[in-house]
Structure formats: structure tokens, C-alpha cells
PyMOL Python script that loads the backbone (N, CA, C, O; Angstrom):
from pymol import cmd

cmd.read_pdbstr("""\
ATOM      1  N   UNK A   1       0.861  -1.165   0.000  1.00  0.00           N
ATOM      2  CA  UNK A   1       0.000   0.000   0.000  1.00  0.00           C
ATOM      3  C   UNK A   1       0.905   1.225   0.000  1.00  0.00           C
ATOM      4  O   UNK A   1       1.840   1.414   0.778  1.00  0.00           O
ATOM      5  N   UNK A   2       0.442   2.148  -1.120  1.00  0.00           N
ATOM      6  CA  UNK A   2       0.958   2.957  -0.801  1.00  0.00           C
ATOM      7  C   UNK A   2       1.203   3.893   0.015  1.00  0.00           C
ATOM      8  O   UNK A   2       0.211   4.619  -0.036  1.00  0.00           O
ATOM      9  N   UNK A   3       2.025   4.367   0.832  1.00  0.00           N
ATOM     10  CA  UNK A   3       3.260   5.265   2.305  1.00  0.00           C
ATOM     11  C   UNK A   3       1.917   6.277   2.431  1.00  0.00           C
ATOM     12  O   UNK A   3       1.216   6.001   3.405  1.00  0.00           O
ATOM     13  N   UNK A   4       1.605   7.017   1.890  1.00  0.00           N
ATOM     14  CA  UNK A   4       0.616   8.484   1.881  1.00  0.00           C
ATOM     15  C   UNK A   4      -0.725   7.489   2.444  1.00  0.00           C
ATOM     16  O   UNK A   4      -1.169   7.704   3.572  1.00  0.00           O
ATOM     17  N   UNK A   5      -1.041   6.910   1.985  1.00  0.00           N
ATOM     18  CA  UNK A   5      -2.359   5.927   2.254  1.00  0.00           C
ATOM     19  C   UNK A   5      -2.709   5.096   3.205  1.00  0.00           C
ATOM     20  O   UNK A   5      -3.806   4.833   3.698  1.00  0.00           O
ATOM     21  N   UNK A   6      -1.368   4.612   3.457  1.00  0.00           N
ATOM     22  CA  UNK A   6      -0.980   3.741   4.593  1.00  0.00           C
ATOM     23  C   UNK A   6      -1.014   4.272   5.574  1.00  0.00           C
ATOM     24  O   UNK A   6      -1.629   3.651   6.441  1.00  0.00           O
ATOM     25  N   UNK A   7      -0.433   5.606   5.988  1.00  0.00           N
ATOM     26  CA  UNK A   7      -0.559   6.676   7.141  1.00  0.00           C
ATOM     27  C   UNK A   7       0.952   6.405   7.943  1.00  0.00           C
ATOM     28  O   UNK A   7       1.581   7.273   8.548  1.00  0.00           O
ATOM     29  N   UNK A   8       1.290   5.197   7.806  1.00  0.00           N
ATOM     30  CA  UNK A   8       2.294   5.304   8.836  1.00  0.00           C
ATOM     31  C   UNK A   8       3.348   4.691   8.554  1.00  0.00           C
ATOM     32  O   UNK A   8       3.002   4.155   7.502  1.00  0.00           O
ATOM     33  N   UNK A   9       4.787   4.258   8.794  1.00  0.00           N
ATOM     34  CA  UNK A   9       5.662   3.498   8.147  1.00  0.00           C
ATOM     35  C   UNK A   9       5.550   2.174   8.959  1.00  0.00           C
ATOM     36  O   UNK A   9       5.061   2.421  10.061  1.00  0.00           O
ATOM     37  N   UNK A  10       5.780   1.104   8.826  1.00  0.00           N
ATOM     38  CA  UNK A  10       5.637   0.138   9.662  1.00  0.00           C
ATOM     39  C   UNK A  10       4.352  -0.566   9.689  1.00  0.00           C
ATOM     40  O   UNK A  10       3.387  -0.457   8.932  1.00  0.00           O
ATOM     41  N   UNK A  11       4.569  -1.437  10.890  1.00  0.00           N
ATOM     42  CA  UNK A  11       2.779  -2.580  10.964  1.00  0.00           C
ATOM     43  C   UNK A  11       1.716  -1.796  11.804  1.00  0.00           C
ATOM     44  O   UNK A  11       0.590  -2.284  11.903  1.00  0.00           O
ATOM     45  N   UNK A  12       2.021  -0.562  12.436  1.00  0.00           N
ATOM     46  CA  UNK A  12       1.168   0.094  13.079  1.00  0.00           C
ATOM     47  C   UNK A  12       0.006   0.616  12.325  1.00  0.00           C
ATOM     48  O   UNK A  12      -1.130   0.661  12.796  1.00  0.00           O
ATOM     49  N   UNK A  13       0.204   0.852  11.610  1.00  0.00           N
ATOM     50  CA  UNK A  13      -0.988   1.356  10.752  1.00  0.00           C
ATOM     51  C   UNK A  13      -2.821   0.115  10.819  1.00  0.00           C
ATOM     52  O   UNK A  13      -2.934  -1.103  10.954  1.00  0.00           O
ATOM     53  N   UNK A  14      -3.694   1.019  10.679  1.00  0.00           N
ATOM     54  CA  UNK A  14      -5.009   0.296  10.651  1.00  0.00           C
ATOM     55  C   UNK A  14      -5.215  -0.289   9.529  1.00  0.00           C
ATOM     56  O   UNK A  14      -5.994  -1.197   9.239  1.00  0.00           O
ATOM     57  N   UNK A  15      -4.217   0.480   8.703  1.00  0.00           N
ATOM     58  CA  UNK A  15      -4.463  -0.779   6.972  1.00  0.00           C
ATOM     59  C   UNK A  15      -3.872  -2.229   7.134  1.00  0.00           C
ATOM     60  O   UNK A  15      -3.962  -3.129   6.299  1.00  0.00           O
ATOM     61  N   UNK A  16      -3.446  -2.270   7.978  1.00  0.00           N
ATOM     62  CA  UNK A  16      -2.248  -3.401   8.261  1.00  0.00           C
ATOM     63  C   UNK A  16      -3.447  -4.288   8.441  1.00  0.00           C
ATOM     64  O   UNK A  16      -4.466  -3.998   9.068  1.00  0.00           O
ATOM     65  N   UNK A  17      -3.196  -5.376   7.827  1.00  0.00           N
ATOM     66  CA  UNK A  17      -4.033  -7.022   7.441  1.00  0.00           C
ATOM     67  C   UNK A  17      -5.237  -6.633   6.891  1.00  0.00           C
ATOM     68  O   UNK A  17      -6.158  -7.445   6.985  1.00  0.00           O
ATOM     69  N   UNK A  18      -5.457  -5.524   6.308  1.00  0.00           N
ATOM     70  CA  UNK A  18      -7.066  -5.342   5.793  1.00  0.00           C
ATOM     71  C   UNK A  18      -6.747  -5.913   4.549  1.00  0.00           C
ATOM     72  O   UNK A  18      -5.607  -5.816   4.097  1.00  0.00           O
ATOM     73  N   UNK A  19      -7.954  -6.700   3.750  1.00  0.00           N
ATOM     74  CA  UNK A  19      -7.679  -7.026   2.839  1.00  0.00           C
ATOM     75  C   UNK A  19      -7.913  -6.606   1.522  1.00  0.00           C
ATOM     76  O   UNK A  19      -7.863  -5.406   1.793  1.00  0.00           O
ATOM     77  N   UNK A  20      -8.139  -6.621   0.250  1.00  0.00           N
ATOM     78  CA  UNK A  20      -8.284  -5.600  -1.113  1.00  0.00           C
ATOM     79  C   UNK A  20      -8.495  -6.370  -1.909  1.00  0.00           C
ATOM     80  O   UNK A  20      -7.622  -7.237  -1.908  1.00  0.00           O
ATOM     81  N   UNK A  21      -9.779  -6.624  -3.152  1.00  0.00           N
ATOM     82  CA  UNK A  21      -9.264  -7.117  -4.304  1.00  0.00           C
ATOM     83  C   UNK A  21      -8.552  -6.386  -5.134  1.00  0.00           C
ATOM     84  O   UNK A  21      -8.383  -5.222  -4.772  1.00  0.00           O
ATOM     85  N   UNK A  22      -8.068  -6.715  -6.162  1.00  0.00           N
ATOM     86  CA  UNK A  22      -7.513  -6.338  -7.396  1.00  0.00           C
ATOM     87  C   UNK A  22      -7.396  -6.712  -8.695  1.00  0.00           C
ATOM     88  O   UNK A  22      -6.605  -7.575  -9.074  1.00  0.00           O
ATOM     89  N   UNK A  23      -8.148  -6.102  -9.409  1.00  0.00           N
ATOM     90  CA  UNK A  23      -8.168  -6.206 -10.871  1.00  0.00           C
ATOM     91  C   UNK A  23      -6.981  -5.803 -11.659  1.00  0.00           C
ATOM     92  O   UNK A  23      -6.591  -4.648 -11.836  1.00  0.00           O
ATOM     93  N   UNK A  24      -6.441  -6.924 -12.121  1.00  0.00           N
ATOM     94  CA  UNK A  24      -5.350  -6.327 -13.914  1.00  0.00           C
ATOM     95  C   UNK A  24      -5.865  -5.928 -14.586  1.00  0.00           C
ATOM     96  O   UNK A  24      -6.483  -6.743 -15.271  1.00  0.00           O
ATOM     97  N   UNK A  25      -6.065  -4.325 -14.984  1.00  0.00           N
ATOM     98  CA  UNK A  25      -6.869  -4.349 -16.237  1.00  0.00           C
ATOM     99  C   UNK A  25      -6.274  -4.254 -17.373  1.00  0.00           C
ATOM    100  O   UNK A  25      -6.567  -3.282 -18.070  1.00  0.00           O
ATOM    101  N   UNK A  26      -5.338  -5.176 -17.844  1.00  0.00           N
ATOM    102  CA  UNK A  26      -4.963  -5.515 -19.167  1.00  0.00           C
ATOM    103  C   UNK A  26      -5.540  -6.816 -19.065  1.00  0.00           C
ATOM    104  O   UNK A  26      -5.498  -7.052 -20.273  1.00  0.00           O
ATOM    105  N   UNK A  27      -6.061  -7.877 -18.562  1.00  0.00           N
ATOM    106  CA  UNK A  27      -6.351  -9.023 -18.599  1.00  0.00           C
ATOM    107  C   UNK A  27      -7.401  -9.398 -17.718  1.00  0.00           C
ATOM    108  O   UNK A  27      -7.886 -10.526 -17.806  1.00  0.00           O
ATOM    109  N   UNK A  28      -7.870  -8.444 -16.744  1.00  0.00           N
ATOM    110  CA  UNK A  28      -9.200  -8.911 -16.248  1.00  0.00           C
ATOM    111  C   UNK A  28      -8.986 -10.017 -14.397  1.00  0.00           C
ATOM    112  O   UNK A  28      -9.574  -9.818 -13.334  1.00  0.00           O
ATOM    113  N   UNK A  29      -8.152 -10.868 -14.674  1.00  0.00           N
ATOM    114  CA  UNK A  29      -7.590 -11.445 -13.690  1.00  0.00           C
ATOM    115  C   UNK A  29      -7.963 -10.638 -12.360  1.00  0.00           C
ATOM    116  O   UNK A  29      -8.018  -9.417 -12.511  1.00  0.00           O
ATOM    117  N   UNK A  30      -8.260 -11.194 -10.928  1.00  0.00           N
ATOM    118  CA  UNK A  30      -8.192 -10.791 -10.250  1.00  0.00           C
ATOM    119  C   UNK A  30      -7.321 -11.390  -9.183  1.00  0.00           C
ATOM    120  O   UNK A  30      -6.464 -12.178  -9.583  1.00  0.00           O
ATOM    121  N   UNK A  31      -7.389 -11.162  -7.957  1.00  0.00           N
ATOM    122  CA  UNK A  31      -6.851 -11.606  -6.791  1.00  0.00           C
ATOM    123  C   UNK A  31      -6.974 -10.692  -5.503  1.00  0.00           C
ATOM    124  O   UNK A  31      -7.007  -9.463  -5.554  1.00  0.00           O
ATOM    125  N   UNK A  32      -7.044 -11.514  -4.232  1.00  0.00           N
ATOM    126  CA  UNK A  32      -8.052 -10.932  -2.828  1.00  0.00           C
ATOM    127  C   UNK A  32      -6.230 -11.217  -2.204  1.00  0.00           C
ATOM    128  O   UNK A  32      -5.741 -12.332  -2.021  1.00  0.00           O
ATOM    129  N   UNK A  33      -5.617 -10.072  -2.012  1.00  0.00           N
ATOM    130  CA  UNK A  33      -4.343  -9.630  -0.920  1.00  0.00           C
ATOM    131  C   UNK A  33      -4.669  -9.170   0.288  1.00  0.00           C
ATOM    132  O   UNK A  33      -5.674  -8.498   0.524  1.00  0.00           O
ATOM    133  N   UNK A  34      -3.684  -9.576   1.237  1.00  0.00           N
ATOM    134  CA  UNK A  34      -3.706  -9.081   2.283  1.00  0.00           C
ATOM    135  C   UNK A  34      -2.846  -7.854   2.301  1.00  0.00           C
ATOM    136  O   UNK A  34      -1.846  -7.890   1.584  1.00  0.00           O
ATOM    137  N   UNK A  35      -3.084  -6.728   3.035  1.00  0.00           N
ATOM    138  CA  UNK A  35      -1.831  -5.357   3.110  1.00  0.00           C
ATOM    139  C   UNK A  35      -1.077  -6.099   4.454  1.00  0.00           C
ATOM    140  O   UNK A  35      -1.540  -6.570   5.492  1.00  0.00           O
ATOM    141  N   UNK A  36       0.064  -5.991   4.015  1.00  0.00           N
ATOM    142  CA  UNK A  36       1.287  -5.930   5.491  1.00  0.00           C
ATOM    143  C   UNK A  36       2.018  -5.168   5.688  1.00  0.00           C
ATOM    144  O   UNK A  36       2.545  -5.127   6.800  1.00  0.00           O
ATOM    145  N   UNK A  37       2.315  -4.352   4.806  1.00  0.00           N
ATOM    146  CA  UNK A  37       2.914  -3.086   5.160  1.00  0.00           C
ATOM    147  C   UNK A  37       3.014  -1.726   4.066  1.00  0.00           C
ATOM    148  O   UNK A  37       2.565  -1.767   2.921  1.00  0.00           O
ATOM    149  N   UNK A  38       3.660  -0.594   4.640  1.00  0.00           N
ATOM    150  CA  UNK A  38       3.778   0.374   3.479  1.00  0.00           C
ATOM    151  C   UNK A  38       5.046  -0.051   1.938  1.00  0.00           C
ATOM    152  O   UNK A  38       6.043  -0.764   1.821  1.00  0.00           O
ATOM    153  N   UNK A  39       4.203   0.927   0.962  1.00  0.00           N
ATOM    154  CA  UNK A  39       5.431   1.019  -0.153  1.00  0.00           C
ATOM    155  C   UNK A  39       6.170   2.292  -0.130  1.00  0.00           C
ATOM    156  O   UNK A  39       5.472   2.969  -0.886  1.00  0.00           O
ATOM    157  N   UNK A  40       7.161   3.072   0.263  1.00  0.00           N
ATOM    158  CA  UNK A  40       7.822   4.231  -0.037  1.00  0.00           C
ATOM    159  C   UNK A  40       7.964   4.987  -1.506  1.00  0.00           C
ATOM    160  O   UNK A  40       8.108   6.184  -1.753  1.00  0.00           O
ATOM    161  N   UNK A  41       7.844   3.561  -2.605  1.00  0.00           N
ATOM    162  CA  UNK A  41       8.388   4.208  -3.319  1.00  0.00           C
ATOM    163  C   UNK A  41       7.272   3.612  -4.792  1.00  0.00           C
ATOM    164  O   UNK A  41       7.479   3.465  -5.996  1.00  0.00           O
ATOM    165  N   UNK A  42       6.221   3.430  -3.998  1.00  0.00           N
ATOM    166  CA  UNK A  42       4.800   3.504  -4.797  1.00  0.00           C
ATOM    167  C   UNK A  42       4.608   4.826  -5.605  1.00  0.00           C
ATOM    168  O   UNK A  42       4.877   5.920  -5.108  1.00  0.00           O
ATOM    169  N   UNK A  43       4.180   4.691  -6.737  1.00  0.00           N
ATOM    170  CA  UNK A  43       4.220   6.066  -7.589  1.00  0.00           C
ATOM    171  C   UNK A  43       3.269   6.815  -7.347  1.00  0.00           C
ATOM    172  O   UNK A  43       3.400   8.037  -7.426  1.00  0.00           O
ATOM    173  N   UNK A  44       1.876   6.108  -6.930  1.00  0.00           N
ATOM    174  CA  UNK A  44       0.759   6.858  -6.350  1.00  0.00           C
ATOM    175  C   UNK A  44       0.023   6.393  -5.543  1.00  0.00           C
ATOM    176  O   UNK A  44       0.291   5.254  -5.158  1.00  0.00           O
ATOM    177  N   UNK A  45      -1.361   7.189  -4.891  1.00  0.00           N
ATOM    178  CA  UNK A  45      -1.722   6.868  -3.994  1.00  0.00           C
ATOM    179  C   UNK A  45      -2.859   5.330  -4.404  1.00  0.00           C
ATOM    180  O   UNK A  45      -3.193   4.560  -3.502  1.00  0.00           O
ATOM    181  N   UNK A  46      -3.146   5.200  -5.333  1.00  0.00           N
ATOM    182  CA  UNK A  46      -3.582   3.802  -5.997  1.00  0.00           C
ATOM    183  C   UNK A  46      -2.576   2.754  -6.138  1.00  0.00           C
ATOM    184  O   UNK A  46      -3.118   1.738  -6.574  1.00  0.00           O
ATOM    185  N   UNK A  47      -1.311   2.597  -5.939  1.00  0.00           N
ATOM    186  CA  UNK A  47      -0.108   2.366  -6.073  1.00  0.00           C
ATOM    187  C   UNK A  47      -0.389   1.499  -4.921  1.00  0.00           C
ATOM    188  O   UNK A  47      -0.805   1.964  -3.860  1.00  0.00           O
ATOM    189  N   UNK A  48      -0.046  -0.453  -5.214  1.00  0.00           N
ATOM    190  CA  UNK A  48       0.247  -1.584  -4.100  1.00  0.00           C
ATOM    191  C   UNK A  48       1.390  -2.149  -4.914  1.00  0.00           C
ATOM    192  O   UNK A  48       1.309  -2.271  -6.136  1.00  0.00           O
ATOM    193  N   UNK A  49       2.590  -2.535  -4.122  1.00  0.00           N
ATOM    194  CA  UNK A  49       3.648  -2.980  -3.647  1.00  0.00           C
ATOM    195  C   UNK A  49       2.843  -4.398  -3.902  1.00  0.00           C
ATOM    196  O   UNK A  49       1.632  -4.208  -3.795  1.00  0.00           O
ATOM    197  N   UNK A  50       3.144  -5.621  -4.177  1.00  0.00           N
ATOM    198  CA  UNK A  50       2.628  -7.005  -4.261  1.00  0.00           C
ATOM    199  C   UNK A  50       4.148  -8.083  -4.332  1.00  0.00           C
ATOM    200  O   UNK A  50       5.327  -7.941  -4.657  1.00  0.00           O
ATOM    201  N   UNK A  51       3.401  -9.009  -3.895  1.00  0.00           N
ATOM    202  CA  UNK A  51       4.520 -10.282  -3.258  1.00  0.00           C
ATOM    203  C   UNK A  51       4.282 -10.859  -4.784  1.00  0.00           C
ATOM    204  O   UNK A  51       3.346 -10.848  -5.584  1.00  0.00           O
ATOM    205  N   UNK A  52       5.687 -11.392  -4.761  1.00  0.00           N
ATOM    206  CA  UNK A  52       5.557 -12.509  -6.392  1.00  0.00           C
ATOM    207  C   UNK A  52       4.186 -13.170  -6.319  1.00  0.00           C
ATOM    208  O   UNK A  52       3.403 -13.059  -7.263  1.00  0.00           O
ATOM    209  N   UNK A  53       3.858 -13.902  -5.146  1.00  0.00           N
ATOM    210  CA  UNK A  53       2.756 -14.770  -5.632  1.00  0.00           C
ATOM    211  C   UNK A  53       1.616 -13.906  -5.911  1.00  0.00           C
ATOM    212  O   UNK A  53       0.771 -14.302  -6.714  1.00  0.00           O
ATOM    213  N   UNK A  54       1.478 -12.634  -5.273  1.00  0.00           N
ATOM    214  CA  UNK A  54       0.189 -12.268  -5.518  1.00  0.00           C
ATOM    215  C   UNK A  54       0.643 -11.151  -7.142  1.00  0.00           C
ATOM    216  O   UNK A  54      -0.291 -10.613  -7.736  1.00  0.00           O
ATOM    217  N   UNK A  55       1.072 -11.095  -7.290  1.00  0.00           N
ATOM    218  CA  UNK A  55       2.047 -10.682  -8.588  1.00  0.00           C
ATOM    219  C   UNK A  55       1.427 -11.499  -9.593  1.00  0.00           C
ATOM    220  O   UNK A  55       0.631 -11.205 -10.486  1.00  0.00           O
ATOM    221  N   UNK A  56       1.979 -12.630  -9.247  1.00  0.00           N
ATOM    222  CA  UNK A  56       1.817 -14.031 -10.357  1.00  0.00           C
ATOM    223  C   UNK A  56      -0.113 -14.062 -10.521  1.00  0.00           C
ATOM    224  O   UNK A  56      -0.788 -14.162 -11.546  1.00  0.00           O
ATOM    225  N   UNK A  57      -0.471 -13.957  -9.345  1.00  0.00           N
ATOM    226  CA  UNK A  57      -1.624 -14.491 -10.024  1.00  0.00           C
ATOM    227  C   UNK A  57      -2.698 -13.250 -10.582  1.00  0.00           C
ATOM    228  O   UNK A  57      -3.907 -13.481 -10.558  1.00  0.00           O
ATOM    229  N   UNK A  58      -2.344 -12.344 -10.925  1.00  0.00           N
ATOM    230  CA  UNK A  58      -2.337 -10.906 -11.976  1.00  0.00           C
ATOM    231  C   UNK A  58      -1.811 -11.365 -13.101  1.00  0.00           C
ATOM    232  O   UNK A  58      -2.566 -11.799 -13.972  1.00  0.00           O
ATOM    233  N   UNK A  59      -0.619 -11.355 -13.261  1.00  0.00           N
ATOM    234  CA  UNK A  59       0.294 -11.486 -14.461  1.00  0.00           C
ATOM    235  C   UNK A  59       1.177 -12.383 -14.478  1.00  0.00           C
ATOM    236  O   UNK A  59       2.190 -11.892 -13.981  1.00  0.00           O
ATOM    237  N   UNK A  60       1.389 -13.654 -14.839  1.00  0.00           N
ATOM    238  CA  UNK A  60       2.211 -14.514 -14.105  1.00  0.00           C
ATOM    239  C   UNK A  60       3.398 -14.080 -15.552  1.00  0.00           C
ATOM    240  O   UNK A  60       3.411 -14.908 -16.463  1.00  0.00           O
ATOM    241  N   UNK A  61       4.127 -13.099 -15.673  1.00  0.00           N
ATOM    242  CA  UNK A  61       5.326 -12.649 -16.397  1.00  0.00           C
ATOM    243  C   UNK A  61       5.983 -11.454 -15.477  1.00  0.00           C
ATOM    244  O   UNK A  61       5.808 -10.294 -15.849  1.00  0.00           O
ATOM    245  N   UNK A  62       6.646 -11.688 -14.423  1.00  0.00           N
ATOM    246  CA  UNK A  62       7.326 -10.732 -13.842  1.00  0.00           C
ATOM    247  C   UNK A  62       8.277  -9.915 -14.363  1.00  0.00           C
ATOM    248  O   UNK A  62       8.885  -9.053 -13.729  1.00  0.00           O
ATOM    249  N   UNK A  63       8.446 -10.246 -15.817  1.00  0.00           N
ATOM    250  CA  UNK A  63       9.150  -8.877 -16.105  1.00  0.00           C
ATOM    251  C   UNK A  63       8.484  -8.001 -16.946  1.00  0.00           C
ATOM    252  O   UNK A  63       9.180  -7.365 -17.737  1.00  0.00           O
ATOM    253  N   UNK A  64       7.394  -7.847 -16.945  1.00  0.00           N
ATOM    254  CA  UNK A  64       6.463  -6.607 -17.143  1.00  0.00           C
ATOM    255  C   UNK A  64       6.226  -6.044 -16.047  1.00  0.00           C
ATOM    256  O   UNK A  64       5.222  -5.374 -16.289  1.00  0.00           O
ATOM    257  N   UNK A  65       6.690  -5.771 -14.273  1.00  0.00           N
ATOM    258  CA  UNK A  65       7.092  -5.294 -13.632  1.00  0.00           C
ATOM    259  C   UNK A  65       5.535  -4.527 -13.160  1.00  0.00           C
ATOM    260  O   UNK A  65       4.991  -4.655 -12.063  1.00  0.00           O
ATOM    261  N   UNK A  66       5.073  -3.781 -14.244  1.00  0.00           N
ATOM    262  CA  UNK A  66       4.347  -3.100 -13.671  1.00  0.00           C
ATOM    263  C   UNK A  66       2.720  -3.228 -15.056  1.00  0.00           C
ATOM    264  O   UNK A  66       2.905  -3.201 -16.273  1.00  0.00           O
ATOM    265  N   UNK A  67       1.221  -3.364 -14.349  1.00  0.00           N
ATOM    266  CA  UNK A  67       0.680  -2.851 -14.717  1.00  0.00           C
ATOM    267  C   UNK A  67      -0.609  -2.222 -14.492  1.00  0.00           C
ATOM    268  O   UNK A  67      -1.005  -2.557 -13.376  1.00  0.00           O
ATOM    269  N   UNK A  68      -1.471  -1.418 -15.103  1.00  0.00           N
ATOM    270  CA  UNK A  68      -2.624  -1.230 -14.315  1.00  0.00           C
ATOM    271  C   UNK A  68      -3.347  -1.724 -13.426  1.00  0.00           C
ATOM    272  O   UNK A  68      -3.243  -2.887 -13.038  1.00  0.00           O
ATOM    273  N   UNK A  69      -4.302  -0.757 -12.932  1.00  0.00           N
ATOM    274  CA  UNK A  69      -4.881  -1.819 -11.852  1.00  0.00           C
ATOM    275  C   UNK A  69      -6.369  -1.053 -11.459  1.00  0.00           C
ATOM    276  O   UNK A  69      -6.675   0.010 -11.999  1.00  0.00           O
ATOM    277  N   UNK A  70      -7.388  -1.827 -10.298  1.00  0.00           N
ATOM    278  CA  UNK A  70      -8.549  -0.989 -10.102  1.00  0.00           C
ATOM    279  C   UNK A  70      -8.111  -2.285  -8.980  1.00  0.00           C
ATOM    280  O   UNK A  70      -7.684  -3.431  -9.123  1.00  0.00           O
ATOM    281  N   UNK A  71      -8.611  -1.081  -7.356  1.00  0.00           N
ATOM    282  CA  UNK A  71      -8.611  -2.595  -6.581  1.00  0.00           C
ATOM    283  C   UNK A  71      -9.416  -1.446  -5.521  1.00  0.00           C
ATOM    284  O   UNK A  71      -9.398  -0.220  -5.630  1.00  0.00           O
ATOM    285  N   UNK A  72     -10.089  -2.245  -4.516  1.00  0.00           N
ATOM    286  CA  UNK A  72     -11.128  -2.226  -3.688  1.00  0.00           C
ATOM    287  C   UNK A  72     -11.482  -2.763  -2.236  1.00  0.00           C
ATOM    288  O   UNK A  72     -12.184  -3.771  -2.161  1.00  0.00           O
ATOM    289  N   UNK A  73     -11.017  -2.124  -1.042  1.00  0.00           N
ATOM    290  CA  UNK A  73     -11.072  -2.334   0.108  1.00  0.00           C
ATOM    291  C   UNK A  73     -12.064  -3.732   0.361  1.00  0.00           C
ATOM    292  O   UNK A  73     -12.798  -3.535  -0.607  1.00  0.00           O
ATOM    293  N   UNK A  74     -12.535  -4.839   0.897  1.00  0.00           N
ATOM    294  CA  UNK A  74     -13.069  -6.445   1.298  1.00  0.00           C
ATOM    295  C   UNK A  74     -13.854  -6.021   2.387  1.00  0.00           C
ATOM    296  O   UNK A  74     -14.483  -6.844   3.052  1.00  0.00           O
TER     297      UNK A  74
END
""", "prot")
cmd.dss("prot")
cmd.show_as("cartoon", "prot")
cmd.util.cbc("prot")
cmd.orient("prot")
């Protein structure tokens, strides 16, 4: 999650274990993440930081690194 959104650096924050879906929208794919902590260096405030696996099951080609998204507080 992105640092501005997150509110705080660290696990203190109230976003901490809330969960989110997320849509790829180049492909539709979704997937239900848990937040564990902030991103610093998230580009925006829509901007999640994601673990390979939850990566993979968006886009399972990690070197397209980055792509759109629409995702939604659970």
C-alpha cells in the first residue's frame, strides 16, 4: 500500500491485514491480498507494492514489472 495511504511506516498502521481485491486491467484477472505493510516508493496513492505470488496471479510474467490496476477495500 501505498506510504501516503498507509498513514504510517511500519505494521502500526489500521491498513495493516485489511484485505483488497484487485483487478489487472490488461487481462481482467483478479486476486483478494492481504496489506502488510507500506510502499515508499509507490508512484501513487492507488499504487500496491505485491509479493511474487500475488504478482503471479495478476500477471504470471514478472518482467512486465508493472501494470494497471482498479482494486477495492473487502
Amino acid at each position: 500500500m501505498d506510504q501516503v495511504r498507509f498513514g504510517t511506516s511500519g505494521p502500526a498502521s489500521t491498513l495493516c491485514g485489511r484485505q483488497v481485491q484487485i483487478t489487472n486491467l490488461n487481462n481482467g484477472w483478479t486476486a483478494t491480498v492481504t496489506i502488510a505493510d507500506d510502499c515508499p516508493t509507490c508512484q501513487n496513492s492507488n499504487s500496491i507494492d505485491l509479493s511474487v505470488g500475488a504478482f503471479q496471479a495478476l500477471q504470471p510474467d514478472l518482467s512486465v514489472g508493472e501494470f494497471p490496476i482498479s482494486w477495492s477495500y473487502l
